[in-house]
N, C-alpha and C positions, 0 to 999 in steps of 0.2 A: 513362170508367172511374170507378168508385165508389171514393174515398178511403176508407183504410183506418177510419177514424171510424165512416162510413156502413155500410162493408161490414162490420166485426165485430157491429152491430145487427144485421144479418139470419142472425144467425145464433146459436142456444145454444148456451151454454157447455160447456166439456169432458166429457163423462160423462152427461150432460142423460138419456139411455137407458143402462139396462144392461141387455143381453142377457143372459140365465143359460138355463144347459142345464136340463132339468127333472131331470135326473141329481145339478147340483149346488145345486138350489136348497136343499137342507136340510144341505150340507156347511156346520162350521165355521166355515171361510175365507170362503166367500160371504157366511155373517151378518156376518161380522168387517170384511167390505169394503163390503158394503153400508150398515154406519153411516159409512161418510164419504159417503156419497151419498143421502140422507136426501129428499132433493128430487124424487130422478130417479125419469123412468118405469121402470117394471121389466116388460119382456117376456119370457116365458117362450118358451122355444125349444125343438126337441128335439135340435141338434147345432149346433155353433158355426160350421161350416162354410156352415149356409144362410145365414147372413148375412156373414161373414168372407171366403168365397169365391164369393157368387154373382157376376154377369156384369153386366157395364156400369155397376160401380160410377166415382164421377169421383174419385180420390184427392185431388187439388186444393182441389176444395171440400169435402170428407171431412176435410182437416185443418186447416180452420175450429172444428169443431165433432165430433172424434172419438170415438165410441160406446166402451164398452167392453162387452166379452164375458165371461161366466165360464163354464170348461168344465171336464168332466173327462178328463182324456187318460187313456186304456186301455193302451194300452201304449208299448214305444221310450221311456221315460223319458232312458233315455242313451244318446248317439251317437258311435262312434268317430270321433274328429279327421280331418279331411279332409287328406291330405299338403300340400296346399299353405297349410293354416293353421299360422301357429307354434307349435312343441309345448317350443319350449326345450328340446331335446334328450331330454325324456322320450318313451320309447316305447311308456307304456301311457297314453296322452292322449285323453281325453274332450270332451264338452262336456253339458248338458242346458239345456232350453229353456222353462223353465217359462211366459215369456210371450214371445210372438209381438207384433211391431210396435214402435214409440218415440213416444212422445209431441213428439218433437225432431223437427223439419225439418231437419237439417245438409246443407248442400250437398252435402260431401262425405262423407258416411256412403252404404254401402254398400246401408244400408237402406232406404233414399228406392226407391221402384221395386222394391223387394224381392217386394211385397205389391202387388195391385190395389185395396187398401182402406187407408185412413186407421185405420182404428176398431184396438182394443188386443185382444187374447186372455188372458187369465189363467187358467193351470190350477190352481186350486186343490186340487188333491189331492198337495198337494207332499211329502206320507207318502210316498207311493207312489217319489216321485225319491229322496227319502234310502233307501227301500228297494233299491234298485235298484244304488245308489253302496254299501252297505253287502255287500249280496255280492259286487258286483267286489272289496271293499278285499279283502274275505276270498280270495280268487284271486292278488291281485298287489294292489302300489300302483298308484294310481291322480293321475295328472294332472287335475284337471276343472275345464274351465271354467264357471261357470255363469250365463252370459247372452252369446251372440253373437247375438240376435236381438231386442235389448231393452236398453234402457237402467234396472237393475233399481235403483239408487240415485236415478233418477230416482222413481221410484214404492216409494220404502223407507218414505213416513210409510203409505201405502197398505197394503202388500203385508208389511211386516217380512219379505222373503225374507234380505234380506242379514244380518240381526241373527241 
């Protein structure tokens, strides 16, 4: 077996590709994220999913060296709470997913296996969430989580979602 020395060589760095949707290649957000990747290839795609969820991806060695995606989600911006997640006794509990996957291996994160890909999703048309969360408020108050599928403070100098 190759010591972790030898084995981090064979492989590029974090982000080394960014996938973008041809939908988001001229969004804001995209140019705003792609200056911290300055380096990397940029593939143009036409939906996030042909590379995010194609077949016989190896997540293992996937989070060596994980791609990032930008895309733009069309709709489902926000999803009602699942009963079995904690709502703190609020009963109009949300959550929205603005990116898909973690950069984090935790053993114990839920997320690990979540995904058949290593690589990160980023929806960049995050207008469109604060749309979405602005007529529920007008409805009722609103509970909302915003990242069960992401560790978004991990990727805050990247994404400013959390600011």
């Amino acid at each position: 077996m190759l010591n972790s020395r030898r084995n981090s060589a064979l492989f590029k760095a974090y982000f080394s590709h960014v996938y973008i949707e041809k939908k988001a290649m001229n969004h804001s957000n995209s140019k705003k994220i792609l200056e911290h990747f300055r380096q990397a290839e940029i593939v143009e795609i036409n939906h996030y999913k042909d590379v995010f969820s194609r077949a016989k991806q190896d997540y293992c060695m996937q989070k060596h060296s994980p791609k990032l995606i930008l895309a733009v989600k069309d709709d489902d911006f926000v999803y009602r709470g699942a009963p079995l997640c904690e709502d703190f006794g609020n009963a109009n509990f949300y959550y929205a997913s603005t990116v898909m996957n973690c950069i984090y291996d935790c053993e114990y994160c839920y997320l690990q296996g979540m995904y058949a890909t290593a690589n990160i999703v980023v929806f960049v048309n995050i207008e469109d969430f604060f749309g979405e969360v602005e007529s529920l408020l007008k409805k009722r108050p609103v509970y909302l989580c915003i990242s069960y599928d992401s560790d978004l403070l991990a990727l805050e100098k990247i994404l400013g979602h959390c600011e």
